[in-house]
C-alpha positions in Angstrom: 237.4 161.9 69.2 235.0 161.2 66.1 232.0 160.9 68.0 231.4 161.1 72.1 232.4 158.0 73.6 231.6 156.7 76.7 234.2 156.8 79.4 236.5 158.9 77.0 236.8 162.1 78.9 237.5 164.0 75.6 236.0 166.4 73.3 234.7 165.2 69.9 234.8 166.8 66.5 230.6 165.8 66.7 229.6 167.6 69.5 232.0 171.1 68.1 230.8 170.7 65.1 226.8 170.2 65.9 227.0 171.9 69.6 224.8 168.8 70.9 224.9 167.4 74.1 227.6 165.0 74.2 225.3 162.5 76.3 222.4 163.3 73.8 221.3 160.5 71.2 223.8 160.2 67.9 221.7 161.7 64.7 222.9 161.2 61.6 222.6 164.2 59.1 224.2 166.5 57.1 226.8 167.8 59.6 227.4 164.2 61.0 228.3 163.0 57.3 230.2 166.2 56.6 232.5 165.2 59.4 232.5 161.6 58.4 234.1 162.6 55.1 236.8 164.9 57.1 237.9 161.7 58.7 239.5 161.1 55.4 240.4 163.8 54.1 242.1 165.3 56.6 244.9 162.8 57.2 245.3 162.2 53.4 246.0 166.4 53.0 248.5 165.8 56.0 246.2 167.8 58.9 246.0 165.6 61.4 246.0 161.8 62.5 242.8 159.6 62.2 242.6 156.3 63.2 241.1 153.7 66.3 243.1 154.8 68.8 241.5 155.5 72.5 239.6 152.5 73.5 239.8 151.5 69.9 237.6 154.8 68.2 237.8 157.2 66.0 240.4 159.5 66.9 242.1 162.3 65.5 245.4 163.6 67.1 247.0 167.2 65.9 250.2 167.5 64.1 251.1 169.5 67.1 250.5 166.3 69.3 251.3 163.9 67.2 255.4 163.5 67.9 254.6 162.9 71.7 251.9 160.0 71.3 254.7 158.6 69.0 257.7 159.3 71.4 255.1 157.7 74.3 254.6 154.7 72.3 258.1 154.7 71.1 257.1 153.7 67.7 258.6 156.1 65.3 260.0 154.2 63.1 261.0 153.3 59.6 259.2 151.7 56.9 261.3 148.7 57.4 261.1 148.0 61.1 258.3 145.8 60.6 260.7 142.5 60.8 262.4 144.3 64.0 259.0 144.4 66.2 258.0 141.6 65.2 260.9 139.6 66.6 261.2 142.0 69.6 257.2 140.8 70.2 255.9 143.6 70.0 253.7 142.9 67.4 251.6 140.0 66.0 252.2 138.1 62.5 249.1 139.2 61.5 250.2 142.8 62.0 253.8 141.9 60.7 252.1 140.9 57.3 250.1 144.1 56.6 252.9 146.5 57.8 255.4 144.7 55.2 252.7 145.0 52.6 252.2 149.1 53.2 255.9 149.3 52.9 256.7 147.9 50.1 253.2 148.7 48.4 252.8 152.2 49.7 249.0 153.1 50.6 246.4 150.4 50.0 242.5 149.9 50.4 241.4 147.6 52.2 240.4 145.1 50.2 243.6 145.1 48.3 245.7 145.1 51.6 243.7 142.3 52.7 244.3 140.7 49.8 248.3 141.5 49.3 248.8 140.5 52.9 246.6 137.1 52.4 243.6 137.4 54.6 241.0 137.7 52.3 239.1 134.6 53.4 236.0 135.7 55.6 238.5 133.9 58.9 241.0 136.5 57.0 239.3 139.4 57.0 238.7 138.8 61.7 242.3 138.5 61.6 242.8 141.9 59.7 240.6 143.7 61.8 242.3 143.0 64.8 246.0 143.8 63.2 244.5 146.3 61.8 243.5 147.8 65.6 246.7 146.9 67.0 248.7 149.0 64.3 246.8 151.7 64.8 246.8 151.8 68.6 250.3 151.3 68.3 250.0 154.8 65.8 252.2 152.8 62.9 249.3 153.1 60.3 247.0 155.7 59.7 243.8 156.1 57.9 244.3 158.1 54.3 241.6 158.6 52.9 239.3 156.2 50.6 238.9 154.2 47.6 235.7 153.3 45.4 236.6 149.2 45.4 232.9 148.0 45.3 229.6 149.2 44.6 229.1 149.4 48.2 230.5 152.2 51.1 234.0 153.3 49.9 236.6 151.3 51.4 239.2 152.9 54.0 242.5 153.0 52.5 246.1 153.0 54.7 249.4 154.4 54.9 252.3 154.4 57.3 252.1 157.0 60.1 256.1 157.3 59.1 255.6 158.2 56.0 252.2 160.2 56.1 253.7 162.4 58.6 258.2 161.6 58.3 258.3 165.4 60.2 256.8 164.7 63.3 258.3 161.0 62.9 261.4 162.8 63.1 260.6 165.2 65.7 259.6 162.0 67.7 263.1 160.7 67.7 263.8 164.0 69.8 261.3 163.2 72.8 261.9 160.7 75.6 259.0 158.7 76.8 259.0 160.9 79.7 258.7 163.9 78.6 256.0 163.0 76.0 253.7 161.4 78.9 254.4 164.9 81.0 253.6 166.9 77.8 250.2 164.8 76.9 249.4 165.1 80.5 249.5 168.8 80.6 247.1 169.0 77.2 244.9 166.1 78.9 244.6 168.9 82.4 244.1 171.9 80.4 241.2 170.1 78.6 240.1 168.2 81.9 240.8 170.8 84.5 239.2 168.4 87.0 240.9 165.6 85.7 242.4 163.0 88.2 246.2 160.9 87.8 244.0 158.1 88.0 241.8 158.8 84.9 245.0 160.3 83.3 246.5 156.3 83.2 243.1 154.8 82.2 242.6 156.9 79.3 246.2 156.2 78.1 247.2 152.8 79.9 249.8 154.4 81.5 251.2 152.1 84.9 250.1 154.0 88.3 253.7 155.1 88.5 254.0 156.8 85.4 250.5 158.8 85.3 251.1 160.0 88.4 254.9 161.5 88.3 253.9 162.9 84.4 250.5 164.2 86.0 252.7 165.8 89.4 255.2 167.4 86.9 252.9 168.5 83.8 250.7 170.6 86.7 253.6 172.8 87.5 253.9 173.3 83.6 252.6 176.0 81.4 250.7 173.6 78.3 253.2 175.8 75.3 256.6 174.4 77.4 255.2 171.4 78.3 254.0 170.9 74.6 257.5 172.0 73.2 259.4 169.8 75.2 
């Protein structure tokens, strides 16, 4: 994670970076904005994946890990597949729109991918927002970086998990679902030795079913075979 979050049983770049108390009040300062500018520029040099993704925060996800939360969400796709999810229903028309304008724009601020994919009303910019959480949970688009658009913060800008990072799209394609929930579960143990099946399927909406058989499995797994898989 970003920053601690509550009910997130995972480390955070924050707390490694400041070696505060998780639980302890948030101060802002010079390590805190240091690491708020790595949030950009480490996905826009290709280091890792940054974007809303566990309960809708700041998350970063290693190039390592990457290919299994995108064999476990079985979304690595192509640039293109925008119009195929969309009439499978697996994504809204809100999110449709800004997909299609990423790929046939290429990365884009927000304010101009608001704009290309016609919500830049102020009813516009609610509906981005929430496409905008929905494609990232879904790890199809991926904060890259920022762009001066105003004379205010610097807007994020967005590209295509597919195209920000087409190896481990790839190596996705390689992974069943299966396998990717027993290998995320045996990284989830190894940080969260005490960790429970149960709080394995909260933390990545996982059915009972499926938490528990990856959880069962990934404990009688060493984390570099599990990982590999």
């Amino acid at each position: 994670m970003l920053f601690p979050v509550k009910d997130v049983p995972l480390p955070s770049l924050y707390s490694a970076v400041t070696r505060r108390d998780p639980r302890a009040d948030f101060k802002w300062d010079r390590y805190s904005e240091m690491i708020w500018k790595w949030k950009s520029t480490l996905p826009r040099r290709r280091r890792a994946f940054y974007g809303k993704y566990f309960r809708s925060r700041g998350t970063f996800i290693s190039l390592e890990q990457l290919p299994n939360f995108l064999a476990m969400r079985e979304t690595a796709v192509e640039p293109s597949g925008y119009e195929r999810f969309y009439s499978d229903g697996r994504i809204t028309a809100d999110a449709c729109a800004i997909w299609k304008a990423l790929a046939e724009h290429g990365p884009l601020a927000t304010l101009e991918l608001r704009n290309v994919a016609k919500m830049d009303s102020k009813a516009g910019n609610v509906r981005f927002k929430r496409a905008m959480a929905e494609l990232q949970c879904m790890l199809i688009v991926v904060h890259f970086g920022t762009e001066q658009e105003t004379a205010a913060w610097a807007s994020g800008k967005f590209e295509l998990v597919c195209r920000a990072f087409p190896r481990q799209t790839d190596a996705a394609r390689q992974i069943t679902s299966e396998a990717a929930r027993r290998a995320l579960a045996a990284t989830f143990v190894t940080l969260c030795p005490g960790a429970t099946a149960q709080q394995t399927a909260r933390l990545f909406g996982w059915t009972a079913t499926d938490a528990l058989s990856a959880f069962e499995r990934a404990q009688k797994l060493p984390i570099a075979k599990a990982a590999g898989e």
